[in-house]
GUMI-413333 format. One record per residue (C-alpha): residue in one letter; y negated, x, z. Coordinates in steps of 0.2 Angstrom, whole numbers, plus 5000, padded with zeros to 4 digits. Last residue first. Layout:
<zamis>
<zami code="a" c2="Y" c1="X" c3="Z"/>
...
</zamis>
This chain:
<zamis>
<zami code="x" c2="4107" c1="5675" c3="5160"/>
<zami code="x" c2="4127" c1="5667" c3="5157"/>
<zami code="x" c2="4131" c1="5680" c3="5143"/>
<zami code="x" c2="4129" c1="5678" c3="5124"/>
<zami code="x" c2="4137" c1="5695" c3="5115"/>
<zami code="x" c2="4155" c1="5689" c3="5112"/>
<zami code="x" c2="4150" c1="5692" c3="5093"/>
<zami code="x" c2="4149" c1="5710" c3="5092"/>
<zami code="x" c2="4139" c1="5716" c3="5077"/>
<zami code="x" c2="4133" c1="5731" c3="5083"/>
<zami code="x" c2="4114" c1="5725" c3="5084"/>
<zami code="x" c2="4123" c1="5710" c3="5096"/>
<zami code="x" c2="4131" c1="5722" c3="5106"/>
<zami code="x" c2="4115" c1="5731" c3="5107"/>
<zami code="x" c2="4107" c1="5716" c3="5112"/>
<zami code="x" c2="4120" c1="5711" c3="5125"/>
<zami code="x" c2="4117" c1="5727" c3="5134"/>
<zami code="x" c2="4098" c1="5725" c3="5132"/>
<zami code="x" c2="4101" c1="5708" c3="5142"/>
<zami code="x" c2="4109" c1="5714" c3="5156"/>
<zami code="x" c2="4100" c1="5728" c3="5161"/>
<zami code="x" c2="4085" c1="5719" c3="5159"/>
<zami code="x" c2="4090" c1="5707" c3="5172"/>
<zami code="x" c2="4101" c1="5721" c3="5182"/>
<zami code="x" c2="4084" c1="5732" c3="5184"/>
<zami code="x" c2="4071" c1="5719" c3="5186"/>
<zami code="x" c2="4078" c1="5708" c3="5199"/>
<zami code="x" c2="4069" c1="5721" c3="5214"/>
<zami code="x" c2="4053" c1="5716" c3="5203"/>
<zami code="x" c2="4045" c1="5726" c3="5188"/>
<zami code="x" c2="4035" c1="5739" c3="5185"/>
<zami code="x" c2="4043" c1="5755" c3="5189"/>
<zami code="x" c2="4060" c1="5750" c3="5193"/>
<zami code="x" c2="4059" c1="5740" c3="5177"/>
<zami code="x" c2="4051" c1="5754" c3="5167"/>
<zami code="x" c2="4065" c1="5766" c3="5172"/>
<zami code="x" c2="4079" c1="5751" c3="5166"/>
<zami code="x" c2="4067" c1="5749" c3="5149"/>
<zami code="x" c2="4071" c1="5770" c3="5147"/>
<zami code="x" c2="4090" c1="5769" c3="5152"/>
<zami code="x" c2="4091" c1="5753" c3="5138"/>
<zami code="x" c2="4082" c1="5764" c3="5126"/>
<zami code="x" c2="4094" c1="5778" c3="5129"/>
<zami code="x" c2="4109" c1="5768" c3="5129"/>
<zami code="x" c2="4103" c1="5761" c3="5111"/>
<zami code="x" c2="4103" c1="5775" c3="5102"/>
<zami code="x" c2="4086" c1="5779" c3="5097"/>
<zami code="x" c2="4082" c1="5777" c3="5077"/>
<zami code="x" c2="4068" c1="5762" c3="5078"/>
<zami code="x" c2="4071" c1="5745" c3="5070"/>
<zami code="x" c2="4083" c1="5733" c3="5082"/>
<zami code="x" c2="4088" c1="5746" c3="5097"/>
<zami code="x" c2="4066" c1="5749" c3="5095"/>
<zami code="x" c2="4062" c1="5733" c3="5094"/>
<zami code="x" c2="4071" c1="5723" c3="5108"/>
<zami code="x" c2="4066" c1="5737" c3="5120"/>
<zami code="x" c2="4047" c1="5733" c3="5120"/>
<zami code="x" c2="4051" c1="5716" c3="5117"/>
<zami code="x" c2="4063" c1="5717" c3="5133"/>
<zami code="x" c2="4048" c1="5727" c3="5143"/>
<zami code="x" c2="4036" c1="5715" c3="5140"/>
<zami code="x" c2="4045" c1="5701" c3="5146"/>
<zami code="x" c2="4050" c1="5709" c3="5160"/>
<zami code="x" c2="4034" c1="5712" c3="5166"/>
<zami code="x" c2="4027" c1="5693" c3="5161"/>
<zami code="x" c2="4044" c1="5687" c3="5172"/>
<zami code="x" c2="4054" c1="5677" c3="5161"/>
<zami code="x" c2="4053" c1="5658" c3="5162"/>
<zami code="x" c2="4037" c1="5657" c3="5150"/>
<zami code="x" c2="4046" c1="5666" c3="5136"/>
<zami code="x" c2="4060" c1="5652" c3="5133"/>
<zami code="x" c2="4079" c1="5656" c3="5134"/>
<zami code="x" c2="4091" c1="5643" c3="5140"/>
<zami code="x" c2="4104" c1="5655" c3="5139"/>
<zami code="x" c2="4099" c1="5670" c3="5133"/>
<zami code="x" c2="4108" c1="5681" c3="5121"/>
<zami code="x" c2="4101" c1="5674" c3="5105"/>
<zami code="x" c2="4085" c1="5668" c3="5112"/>
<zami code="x" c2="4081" c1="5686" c3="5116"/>
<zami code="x" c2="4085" c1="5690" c3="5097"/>
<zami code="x" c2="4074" c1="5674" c3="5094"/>
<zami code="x" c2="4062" c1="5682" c3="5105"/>
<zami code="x" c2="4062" c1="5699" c3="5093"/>
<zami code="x" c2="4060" c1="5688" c3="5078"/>
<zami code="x" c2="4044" c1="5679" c3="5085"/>
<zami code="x" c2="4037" c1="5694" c3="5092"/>
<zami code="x" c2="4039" c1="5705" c3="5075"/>
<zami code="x" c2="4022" c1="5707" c3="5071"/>
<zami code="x" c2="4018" c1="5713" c3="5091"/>
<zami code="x" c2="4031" c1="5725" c3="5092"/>
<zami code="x" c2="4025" c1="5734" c3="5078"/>
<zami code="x" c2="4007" c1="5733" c3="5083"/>
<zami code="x" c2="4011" c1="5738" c3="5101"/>
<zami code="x" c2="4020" c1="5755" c3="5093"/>
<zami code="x" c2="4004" c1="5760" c3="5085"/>
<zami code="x" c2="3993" c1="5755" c3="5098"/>
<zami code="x" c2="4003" c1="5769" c3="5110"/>
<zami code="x" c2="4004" c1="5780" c3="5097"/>
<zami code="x" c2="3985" c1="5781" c3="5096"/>
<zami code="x" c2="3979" c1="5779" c3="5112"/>
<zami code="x" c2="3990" c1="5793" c3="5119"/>
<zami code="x" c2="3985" c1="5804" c3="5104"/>
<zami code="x" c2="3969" c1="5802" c3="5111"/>
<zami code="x" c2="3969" c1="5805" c3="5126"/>
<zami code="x" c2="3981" c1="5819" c3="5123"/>
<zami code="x" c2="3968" c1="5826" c3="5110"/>
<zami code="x" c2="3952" c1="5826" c3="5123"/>
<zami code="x" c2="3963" c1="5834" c3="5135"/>
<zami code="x" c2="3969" c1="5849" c3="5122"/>
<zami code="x" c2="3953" c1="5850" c3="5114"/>
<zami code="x" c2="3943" c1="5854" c3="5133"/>
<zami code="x" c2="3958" c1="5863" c3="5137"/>
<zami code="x" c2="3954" c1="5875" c3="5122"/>
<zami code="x" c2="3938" c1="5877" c3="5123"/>
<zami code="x" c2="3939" c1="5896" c3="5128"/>
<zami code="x" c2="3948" c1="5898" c3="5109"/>
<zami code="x" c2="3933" c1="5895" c3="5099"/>
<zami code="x" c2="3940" c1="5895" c3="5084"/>
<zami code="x" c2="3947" c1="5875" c3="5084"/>
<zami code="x" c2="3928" c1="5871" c3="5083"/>
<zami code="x" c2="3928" c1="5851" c3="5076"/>
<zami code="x" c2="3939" c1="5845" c3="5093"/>
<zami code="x" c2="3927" c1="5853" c3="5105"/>
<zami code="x" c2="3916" c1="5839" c3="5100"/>
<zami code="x" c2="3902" c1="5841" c3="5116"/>
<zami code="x" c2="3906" c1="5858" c3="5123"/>
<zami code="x" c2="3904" c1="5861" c3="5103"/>
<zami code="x" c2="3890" c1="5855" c3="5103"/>
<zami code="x" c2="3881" c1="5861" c3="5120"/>
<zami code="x" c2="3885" c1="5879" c3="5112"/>
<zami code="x" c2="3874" c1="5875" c3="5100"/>
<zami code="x" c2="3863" c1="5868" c3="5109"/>
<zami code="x" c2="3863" c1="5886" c3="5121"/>
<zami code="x" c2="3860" c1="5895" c3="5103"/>
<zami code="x" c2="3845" c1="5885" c3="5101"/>
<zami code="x" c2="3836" c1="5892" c3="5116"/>
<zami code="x" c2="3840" c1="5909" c3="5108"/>
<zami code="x" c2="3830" c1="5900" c3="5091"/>
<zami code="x" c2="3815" c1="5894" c3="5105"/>
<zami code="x" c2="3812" c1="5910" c3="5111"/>
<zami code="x" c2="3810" c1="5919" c3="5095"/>
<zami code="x" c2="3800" c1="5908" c3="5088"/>
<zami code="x" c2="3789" c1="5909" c3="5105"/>
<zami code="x" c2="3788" c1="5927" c3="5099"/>
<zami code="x" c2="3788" c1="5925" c3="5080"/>
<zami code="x" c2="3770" c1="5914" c3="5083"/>
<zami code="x" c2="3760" c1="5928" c3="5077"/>
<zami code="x" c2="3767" c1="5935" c3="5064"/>
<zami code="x" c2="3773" c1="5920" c3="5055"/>
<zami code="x" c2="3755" c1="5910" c3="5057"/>
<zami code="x" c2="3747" c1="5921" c3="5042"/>
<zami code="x" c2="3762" c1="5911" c3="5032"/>
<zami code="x" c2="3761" c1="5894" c3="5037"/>
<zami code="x" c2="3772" c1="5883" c3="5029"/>
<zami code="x" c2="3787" c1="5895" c3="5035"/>
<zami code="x" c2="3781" c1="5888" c3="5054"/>
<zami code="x" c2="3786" c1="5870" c3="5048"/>
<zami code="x" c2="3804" c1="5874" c3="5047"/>
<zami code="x" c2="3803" c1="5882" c3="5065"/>
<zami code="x" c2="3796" c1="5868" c3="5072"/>
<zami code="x" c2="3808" c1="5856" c3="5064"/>
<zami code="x" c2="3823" c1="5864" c3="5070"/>
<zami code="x" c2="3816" c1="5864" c3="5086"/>
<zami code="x" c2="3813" c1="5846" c3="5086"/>
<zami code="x" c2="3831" c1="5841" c3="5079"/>
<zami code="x" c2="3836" c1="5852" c3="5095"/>
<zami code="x" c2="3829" c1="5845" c3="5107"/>
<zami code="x" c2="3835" c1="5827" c3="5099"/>
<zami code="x" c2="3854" c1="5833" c3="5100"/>
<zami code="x" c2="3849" c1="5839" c3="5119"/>
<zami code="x" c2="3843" c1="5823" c3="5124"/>
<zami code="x" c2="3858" c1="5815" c3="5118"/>
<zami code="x" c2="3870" c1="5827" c3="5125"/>
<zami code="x" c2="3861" c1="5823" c3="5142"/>
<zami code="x" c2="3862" c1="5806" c3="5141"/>
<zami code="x" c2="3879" c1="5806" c3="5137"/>
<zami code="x" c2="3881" c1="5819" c3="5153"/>
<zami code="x" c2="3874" c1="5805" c3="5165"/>
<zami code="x" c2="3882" c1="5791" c3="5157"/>
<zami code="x" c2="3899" c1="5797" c3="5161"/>
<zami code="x" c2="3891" c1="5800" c3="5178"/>
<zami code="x" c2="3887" c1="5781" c3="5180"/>
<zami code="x" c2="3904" c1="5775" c3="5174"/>
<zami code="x" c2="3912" c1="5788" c3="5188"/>
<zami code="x" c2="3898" c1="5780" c3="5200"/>
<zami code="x" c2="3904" c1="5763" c3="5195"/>
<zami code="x" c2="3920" c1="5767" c3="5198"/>
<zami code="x" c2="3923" c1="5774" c3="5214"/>
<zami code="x" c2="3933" c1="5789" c3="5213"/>
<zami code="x" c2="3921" c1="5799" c3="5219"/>
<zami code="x" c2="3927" c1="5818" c3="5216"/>
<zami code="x" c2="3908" c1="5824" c3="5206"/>
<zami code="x" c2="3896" c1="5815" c3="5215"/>
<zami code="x" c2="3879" c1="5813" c3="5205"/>
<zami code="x" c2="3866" c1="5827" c3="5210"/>
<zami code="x" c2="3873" c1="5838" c3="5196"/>
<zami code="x" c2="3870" c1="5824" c3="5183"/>
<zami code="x" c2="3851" c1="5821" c3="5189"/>
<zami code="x" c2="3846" c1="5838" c3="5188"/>
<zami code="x" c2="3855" c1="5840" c3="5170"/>
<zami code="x" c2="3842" c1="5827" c3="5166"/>
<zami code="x" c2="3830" c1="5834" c3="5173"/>
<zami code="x" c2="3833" c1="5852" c3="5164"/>
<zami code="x" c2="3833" c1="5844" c3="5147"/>
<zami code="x" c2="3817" c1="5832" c3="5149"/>
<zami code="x" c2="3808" c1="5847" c3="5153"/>
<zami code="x" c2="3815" c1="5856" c3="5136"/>
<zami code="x" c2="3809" c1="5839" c3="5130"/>
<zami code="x" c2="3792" c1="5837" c3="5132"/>
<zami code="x" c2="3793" c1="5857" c3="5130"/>
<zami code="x" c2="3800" c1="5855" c3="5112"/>
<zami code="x" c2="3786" c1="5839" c3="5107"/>
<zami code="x" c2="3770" c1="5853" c3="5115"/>
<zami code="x" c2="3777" c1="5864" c3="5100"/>
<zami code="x" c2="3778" c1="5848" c3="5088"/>
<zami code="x" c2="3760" c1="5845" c3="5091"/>
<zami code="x" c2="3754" c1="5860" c3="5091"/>
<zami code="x" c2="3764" c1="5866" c3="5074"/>
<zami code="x" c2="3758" c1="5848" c3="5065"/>
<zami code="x" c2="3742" c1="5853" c3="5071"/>
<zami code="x" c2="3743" c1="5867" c3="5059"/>
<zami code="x" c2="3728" c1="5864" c3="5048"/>
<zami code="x" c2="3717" c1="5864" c3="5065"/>
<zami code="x" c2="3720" c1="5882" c3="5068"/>
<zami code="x" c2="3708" c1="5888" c3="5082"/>
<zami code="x" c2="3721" c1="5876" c3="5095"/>
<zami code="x" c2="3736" c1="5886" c3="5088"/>
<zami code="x" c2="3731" c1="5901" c3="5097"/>
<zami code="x" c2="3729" c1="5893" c3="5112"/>
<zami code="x" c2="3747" c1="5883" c3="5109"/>
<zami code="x" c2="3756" c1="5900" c3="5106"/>
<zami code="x" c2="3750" c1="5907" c3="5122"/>
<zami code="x" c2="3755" c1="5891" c3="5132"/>
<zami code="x" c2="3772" c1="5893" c3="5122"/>
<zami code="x" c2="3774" c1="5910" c3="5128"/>
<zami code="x" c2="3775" c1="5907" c3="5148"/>
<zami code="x" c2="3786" c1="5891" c3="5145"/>
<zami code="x" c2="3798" c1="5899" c3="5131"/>
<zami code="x" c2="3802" c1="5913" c3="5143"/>
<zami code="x" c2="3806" c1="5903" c3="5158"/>
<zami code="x" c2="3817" c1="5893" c3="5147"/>
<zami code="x" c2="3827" c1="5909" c3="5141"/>
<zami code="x" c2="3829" c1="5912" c3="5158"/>
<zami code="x" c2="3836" c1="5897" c3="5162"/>
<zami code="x" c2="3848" c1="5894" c3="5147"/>
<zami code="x" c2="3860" c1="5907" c3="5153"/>
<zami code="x" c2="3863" c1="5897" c3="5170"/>
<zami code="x" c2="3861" c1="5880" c3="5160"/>
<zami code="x" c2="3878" c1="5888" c3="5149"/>
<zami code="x" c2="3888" c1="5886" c3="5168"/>
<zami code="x" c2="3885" c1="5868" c3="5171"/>
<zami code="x" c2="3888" c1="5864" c3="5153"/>
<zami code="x" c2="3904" c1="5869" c3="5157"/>
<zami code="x" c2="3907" c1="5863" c3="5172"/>
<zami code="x" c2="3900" c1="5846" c3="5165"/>
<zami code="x" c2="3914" c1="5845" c3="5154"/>
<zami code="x" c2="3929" c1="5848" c3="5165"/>
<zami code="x" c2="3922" c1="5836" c3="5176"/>
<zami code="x" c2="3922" c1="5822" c3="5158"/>
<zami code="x" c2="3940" c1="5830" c3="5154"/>
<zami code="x" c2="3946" c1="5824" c3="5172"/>
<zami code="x" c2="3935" c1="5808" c3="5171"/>
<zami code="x" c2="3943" c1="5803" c3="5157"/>
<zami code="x" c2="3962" c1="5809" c3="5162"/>
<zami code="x" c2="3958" c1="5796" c3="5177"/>
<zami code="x" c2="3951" c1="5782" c3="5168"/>
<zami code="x" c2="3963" c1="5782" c3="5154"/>
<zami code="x" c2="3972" c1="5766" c3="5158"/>
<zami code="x" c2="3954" c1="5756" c3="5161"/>
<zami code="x" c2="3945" c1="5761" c3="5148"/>
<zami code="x" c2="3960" c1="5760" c3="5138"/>
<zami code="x" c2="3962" c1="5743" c3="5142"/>
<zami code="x" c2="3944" c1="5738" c3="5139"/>
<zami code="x" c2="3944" c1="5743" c3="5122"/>
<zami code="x" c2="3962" c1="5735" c3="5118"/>
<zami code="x" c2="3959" c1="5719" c3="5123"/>
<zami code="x" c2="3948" c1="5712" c3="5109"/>
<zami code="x" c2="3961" c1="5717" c3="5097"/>
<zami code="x" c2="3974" c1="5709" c3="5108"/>
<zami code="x" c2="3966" c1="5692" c3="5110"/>
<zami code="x" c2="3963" c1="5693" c3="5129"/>
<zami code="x" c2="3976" c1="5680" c3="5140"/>
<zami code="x" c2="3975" c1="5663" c3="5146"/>
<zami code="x" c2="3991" c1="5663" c3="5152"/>
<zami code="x" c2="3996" c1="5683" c3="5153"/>
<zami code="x" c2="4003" c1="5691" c3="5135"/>
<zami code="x" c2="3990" c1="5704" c3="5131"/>
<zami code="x" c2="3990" c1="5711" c3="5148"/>
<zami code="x" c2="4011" c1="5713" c3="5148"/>
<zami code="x" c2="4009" c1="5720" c3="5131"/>
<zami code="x" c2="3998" c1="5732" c3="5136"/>
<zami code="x" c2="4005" c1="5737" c3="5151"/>
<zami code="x" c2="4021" c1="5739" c3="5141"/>
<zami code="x" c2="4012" c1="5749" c3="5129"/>
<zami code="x" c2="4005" c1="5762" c3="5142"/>
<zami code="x" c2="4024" c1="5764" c3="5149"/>
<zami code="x" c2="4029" c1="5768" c3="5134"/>
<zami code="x" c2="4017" c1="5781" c3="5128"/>
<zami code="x" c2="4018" c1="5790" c3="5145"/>
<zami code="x" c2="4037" c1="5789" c3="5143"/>
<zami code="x" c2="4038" c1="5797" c3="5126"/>
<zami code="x" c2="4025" c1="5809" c3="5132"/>
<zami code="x" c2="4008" c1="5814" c3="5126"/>
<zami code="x" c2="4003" c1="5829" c3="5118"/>
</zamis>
């Protein structure tokens, strides 16, 4: 799970984005912000992905092989059954498809894997959704060819070998699901880093945009506190960064259960990280005076 830090450190990017001249509505930011403070973890869990599909088209080649050689005997013996041309044509739909499959996993593993370029990471993310598409729609036709085979009984017998070929294919699809939504097969314990990523980036998402919304309803009290121990105090003179990181800070000495020294260490780590050389003493400063102020000292206003 994500980190106390990692979660902080997201919302103060956030707020800082949100808060610019000019700036996004925050619900209108928030997809592209993620899309752009996940990207890495992303296109970990996305290579991560494509291994492992990577490694179930080895035991889906053979199978593939044996579907092609059977299903031109299958579609001969269907062509002296008019009656079932709703078997013909769905078994020429299945290799349509099952050719569709394997170019499209051509494609993906011809795209560079360790670009960092983002258009070629955007266009490798749509790579393996097209490829999990194509194979939802695979197997929605194989489904259907086999539920149509039970309306033809004399046609059991003879069509059980390609049957047979197609329903081993299947178990490859599934397999492709739960590569694909590893989060709803928590017993299938080699999928495990796949969940774990996919939760973090989540989870990070999650808390992050939780703690923004609090800060974010009570702005105007927290720059009143600000006000309060300010001189002169008006959002637009105090660096966007710091700004961010104060309201960040204001709230939680105000309305969260941390002690204040170890929110004030926190926002001074977050200065250094993101802020100017000024950073550190200025928000220094003013958290110290907060705190007094959440305390009930009076002699809290300093000249900042």
């Amino acid at each position: 799970m994500p980190s106390r830090r990692q979660i902080r450190q997201a919302v103060v990017q956030f707020l800082y984005c949100a808060d610019l001249e000019g700036g996004a509505d925050p619900a209108a930011l928030r997809g592209p912000f993620w899309d752009f403070v996940t990207e890495s973890d992303r296109r970990s869990l996305q290579l991560a992905t494509f291994r492992t599909v990577h490694h179930l088209a080895h035991g889906r080649a053979g199978r593939l092989a044996e579907f092609v050689e059977r299903q031109t005997a299958a579609s001969v013996l269907l062509s002296a059954w008019p009656e079932a041309e709703c078997l013909k044509s769905g078994l020429t739909r299945i290799a349509q498809q099952e050719s569709g499959w394997s170019t499209a996993l051509a494609q993906l593993e011809r795209l560079p894997k360790d670009d960092d370029d983002a258009s070629v990471a955007e266009s490798f993310c749509s790579a393996l959704e097209r490829l999990f598409l194509i194979d939802r729609e695979l197997s929605a036709a194989r489904c259907r060819f086999l539920d149509d085979i039970a309306d033809f009984p004399a046609l059991r017998g003879p069509l059980e070998a390609v049957a047979a070929t197609i329903r081993r294919l299947q178990r490859v699809s599934d397999r492709m699901r739960m590569v694909e939504e590893p989060e709803k097969f928590p017993e299938q314990a080699d999928l495990s880093r796949l969940r774990e990523s996919k939760a973090e980036i989540q989870a990070l998402r999650r808390r992050a945009d939780e703690l923004v919304d609090l800060v974010l309803a009570r702005k105007e009290s927290i720059d009143a506190t600000l006000a309060a121990v300010v001189d002169n105090y008006s959002p637009e003179r105090i660096d966007p960064v710091d700004r961010a990181i104060l309201r960040l800070a204001t709230h939680e000495i105000l309305h969260a259960a941390i002690p204040p020294k170890v929110v004030i260490n926190e926002a001074i780590e977050l200065a250094k990280r993101f802020g100017t050389s000024d950073s550190r003493r200025f928000v220094n400063g003013v958290l110290d005076r907060i705190a007094n102020l959440a305390d009930g000292n009076p002699d809290s206003r300093g000249d900042l």
